[in-house]
C-alpha positions as CSV (number, residue, x, y, z in Angstrom):
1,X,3.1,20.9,3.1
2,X,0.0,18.6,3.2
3,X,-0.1,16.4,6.7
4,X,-1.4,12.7,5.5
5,X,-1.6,9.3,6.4
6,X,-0.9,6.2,4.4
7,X,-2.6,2.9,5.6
8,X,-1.3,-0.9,3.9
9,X,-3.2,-3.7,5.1
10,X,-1.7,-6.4,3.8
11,X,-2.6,-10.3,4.5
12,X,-0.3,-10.4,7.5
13,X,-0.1,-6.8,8.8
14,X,-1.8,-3.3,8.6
15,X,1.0,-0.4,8.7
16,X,0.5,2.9,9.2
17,X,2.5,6.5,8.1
18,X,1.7,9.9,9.3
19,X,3.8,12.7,7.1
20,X,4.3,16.1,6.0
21,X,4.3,15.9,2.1
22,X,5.1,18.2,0.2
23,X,2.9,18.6,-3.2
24,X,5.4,20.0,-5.6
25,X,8.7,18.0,-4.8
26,X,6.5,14.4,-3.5
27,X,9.0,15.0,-0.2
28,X,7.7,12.7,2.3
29,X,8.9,14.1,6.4
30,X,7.8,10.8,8.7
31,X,6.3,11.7,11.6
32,X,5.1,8.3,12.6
33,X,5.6,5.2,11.1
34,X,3.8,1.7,13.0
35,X,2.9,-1.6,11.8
36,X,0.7,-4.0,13.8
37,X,0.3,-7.7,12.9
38,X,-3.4,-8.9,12.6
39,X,-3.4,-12.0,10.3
40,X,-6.0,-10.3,8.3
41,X,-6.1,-13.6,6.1
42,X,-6.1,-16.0,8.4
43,X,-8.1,-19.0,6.6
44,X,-8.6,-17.2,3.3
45,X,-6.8,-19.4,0.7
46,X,-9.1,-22.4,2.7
47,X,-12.3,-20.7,3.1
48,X,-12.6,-17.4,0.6
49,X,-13.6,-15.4,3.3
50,X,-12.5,-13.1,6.2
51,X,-12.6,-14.7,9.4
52,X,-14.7,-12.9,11.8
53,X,-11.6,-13.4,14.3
54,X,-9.5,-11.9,11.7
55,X,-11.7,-8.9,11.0
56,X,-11.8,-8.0,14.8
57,X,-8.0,-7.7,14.8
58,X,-7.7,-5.6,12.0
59,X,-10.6,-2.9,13.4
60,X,-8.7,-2.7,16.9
61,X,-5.7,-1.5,15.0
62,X,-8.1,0.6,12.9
63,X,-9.2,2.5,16.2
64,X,-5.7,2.5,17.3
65,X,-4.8,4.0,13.7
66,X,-7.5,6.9,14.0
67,X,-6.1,8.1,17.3
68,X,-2.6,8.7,16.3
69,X,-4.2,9.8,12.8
70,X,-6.1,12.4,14.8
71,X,-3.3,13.6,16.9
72,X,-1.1,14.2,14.5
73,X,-3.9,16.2,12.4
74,X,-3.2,14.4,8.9
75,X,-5.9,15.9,6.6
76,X,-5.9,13.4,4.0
77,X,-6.0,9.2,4.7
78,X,-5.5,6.8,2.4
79,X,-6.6,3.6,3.1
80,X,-4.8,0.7,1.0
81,X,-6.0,-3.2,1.3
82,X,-4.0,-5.7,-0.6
83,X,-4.0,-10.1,-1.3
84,X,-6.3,-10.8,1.5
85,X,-9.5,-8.3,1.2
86,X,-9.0,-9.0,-2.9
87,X,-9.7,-12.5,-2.6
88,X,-12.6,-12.5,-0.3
89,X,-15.8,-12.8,-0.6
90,X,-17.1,-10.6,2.5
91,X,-14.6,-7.8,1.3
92,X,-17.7,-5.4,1.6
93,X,-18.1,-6.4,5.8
94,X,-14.4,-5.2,5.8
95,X,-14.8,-2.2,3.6
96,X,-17.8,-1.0,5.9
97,X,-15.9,-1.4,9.7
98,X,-12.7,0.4,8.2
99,X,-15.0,3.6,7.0
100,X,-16.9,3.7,10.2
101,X,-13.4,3.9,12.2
102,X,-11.4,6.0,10.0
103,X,-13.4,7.6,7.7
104,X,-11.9,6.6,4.6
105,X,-13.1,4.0,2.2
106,X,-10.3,1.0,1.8
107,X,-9.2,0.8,-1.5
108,X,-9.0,-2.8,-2.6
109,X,-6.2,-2.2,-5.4
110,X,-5.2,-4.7,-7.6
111,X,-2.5,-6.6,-7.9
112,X,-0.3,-4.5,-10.7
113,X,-1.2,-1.0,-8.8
114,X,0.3,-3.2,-5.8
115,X,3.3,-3.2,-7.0
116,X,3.7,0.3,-9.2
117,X,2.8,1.7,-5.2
118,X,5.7,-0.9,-4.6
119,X,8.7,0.2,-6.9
120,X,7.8,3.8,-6.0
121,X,8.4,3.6,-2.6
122,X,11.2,1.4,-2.9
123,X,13.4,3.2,-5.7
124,X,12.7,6.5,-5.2
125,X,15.9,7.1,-3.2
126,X,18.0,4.9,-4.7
127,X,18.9,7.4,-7.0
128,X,21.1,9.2,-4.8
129,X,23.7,6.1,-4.7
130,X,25.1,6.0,-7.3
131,X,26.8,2.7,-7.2
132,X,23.4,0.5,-7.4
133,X,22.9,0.3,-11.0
134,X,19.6,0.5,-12.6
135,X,17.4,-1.4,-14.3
136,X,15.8,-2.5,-10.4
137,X,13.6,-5.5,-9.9
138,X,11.8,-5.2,-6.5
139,X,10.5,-8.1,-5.0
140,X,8.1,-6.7,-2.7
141,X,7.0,-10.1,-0.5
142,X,3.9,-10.4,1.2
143,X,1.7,-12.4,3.1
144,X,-0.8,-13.4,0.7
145,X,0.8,-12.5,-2.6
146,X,4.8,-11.6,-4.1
147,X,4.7,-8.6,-6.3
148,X,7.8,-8.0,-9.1
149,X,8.6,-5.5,-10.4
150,X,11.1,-3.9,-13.1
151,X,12.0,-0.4,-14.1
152,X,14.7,2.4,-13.8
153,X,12.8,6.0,-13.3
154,X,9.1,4.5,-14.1
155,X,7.9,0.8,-14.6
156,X,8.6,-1.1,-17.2
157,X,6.8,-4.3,-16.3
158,X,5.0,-5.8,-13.1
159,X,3.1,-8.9,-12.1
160,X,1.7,-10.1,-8.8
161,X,2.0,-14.2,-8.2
162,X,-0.1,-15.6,-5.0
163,X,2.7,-16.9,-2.9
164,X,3.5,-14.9,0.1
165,X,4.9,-16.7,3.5
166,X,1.2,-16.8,5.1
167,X,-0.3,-18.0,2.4
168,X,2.8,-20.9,1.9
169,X,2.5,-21.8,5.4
170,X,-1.7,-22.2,5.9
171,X,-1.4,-24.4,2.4
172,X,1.6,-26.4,3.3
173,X,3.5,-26.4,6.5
174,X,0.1,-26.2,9.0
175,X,-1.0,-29.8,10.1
176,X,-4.1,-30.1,12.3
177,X,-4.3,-26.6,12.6
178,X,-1.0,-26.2,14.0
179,X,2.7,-25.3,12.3
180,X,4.9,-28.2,11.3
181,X,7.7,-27.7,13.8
182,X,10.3,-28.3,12.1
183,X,8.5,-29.6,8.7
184,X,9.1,-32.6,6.9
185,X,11.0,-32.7,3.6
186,X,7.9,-33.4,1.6
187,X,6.5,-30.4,3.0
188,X,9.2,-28.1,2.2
189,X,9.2,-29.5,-1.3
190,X,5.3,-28.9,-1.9
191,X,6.4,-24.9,-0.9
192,X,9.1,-25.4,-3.4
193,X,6.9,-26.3,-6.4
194,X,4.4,-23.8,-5.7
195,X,6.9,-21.1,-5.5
196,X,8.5,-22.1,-8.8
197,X,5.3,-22.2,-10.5
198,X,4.6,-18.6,-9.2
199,X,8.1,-17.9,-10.8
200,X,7.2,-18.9,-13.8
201,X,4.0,-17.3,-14.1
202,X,5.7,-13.9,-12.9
203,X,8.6,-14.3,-15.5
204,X,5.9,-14.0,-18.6
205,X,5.3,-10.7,-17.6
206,X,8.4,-9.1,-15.9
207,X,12.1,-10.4,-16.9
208,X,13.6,-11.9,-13.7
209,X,17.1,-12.2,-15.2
210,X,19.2,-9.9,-16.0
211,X,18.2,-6.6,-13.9
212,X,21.1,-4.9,-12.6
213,X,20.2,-4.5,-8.8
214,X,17.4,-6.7,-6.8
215,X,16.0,-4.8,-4.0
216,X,14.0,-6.6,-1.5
217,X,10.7,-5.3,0.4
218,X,8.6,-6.1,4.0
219,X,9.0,-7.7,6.7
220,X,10.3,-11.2,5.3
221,X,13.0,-9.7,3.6
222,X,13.8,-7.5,6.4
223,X,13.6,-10.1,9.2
224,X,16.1,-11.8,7.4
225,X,18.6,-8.6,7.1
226,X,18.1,-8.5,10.6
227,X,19.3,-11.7,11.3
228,X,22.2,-11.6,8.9
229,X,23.3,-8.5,11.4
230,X,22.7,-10.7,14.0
231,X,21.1,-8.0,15.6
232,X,19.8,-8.5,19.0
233,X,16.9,-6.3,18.2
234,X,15.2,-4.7,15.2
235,X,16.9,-1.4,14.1
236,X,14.8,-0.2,10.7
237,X,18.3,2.3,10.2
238,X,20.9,-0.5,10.7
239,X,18.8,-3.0,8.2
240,X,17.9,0.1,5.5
241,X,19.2,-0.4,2.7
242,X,21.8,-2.7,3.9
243,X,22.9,-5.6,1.3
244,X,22.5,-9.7,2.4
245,X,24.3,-12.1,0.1
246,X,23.1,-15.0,-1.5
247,X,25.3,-17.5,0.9
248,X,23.6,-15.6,4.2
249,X,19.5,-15.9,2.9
250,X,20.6,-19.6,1.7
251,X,22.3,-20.6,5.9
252,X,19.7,-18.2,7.3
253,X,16.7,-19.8,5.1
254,X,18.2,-23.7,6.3
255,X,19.1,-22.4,10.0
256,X,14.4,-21.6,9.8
257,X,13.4,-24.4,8.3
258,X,15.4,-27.0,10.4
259,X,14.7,-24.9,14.1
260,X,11.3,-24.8,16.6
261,X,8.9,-22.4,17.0
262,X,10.8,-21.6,20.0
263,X,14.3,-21.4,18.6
264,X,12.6,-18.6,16.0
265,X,10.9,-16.7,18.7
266,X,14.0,-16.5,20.4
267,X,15.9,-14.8,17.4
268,X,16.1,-11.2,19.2
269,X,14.8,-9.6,16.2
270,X,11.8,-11.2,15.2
271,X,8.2,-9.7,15.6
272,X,6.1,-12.4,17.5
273,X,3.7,-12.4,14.4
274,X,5.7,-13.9,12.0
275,X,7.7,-16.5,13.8
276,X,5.4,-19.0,12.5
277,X,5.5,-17.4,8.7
278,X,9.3,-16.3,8.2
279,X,10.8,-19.9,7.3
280,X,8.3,-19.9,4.2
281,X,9.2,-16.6,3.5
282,X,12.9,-16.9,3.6
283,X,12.2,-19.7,1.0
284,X,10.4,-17.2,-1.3
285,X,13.6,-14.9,-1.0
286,X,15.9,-17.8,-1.8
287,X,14.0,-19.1,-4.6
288,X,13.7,-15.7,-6.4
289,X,17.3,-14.5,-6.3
290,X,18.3,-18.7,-7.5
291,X,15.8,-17.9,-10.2
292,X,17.3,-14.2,-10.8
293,X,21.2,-15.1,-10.3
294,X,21.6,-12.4,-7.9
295,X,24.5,-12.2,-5.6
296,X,22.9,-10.3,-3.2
297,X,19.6,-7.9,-2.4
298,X,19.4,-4.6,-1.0
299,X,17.1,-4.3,1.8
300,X,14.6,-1.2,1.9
301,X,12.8,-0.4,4.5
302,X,10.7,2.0,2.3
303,X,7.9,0.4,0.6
304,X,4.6,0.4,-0.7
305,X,3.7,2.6,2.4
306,X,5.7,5.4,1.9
307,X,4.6,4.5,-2.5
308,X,0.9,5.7,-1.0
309,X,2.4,8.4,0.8
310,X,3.8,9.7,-2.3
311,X,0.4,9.0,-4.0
312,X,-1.5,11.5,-1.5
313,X,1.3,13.9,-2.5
């Protein structure tokens, strides 16, 4: 057994897993598992760069990162960076502050290794039940950017699309610098049309109808589980690979869009960070499985972090 640790920054949040993994089988043991919201791309789809503000965040949880990393004595890091540090143009001032802290050179991946890192996180359990039929199309979405993908054992097609609920809100729901609380109709359209233009971008590469089973990734999708449960706080084994209907992400995705910021931060299992981000999300989730037909999605809690893990493995 190999001690590692997998690191996803994302555009809204940078996650972190410390595991035993075992070379021969690709067994993953979690021994830590954290995620920290930093708003790494704050500003980006505006500006094209990295807000210095931004970049400070993300380097505190780096340190952070490195200390658990170092007591757990993982021997091998890799460091993932997604939508936000792609698109920028001072990528390089990022890539520089995350090897002094940790060592470990972020890899900026693309948008299809995105989501093959993705599908193998998410699926690579699913075997054991028997009753979720395959081909899978995991909609893995982000802050910055939505990845699809379809496959049964291995890929069969991917494609990343830049909508994701940060990126949704900065372009359409922010107003003088400040969330639209609730926003207007017109607003909510405008997300609307960008999302169904991503769709149909996405669907020339992957076919969104017709999979068997739609599995849904990160912390939109399991924010919403959450609130299906009505839990009172976030439980990652009550919401894994738990199932939300089509009917509960369509009253849950209304009940966001029409309540205050402090109606959502009120919602006992919602993380501070994306109380401002989760109705533009939901929106993503409820246009994909309208575009898809699905009845429902299953929830995993196992992503493209534990897909890195694997990777080190």
């Amino acid at each position: 057994m190999t001690r590692v640790a997998a690191i996803d920054c994302g555009t809204n949040s940078i996650r972190l897993l410390v595991a035993d993994a075992d070379p021969a089988t690709g067994e993953l043991v979690e021994l830590d598992r954290r995620m920290e919201i930093v708003r790494l791309g704050q500003g980006v789809d505006r500006t094209g760069r990295l807000a210095p503000e931004a970049l400070e965040r993300t380097f505190a949880a780096c340190r952070r990162y490195a200390e658990v990393i170092e007591e757990h004595g993982a021997r091998k890091i890799r460091f993932v960076a997604t939508s936000a540090s792609r698109d920028a143009e001072n990528r390089d001032e990022f890539v520089r502050g995350v090897r002094e802290i940790l060592g470990a050179d972020p890899e900026v991946i693309s948008g299809d290794q995105e989501a093959e890192f993705s599908f193998t996180g998410a699926t690579r359990e699913l075997a054991d039940h028997d009753h979720l039929a395959k081909p899978y199309l995991v909609v893995d979405i982000g802050g910055g950017s939505t990845e699809f993908v379809v496959g049964d054992d291995h890929v069969r097609a991917a494609r990343s699309v830049d909508i994701g609920c940060v990126r949704m809100t900065e372009r359409h729901l922010v107003r003088d610098g400040v969330v639209t609380d609730p926003p207007s109709a017109g607003r909510i359209d405008a997300v609307r049309a960008d999302i169904e233009a991503a769709l149909d971008l996405a669907e020339k590469s992957v076919p969104l109808a017709g999979t068997a089973t739609l599995v849904g990734l990160a912390g939109t999708v399991t924010t919403v589980a959450a609130i299906a449960q009505g839990l009172d706080a976030y439980d990652s084994e009550a919401i894994h690979h738990s199932r939300i209907s089509f009917d509960q992400v369509q009253e849950i995705t209304s009940r966001l869009l029409a309540s205050t910021h402090a109606e959502r931060a009120a919602i006992g299992a919602m993380h501070p960070g994306r109380v401002d981000v989760i109705a533009a999300g939901a929106l993503i989730l409820l246009a994909v499985m309208k575009r898809t037909g699905a009845q429902e999605v299953v929830v995993s809690e196992h992503d493209i972090l534990d897909g890195i893990g694997w990777s080190i493995a």
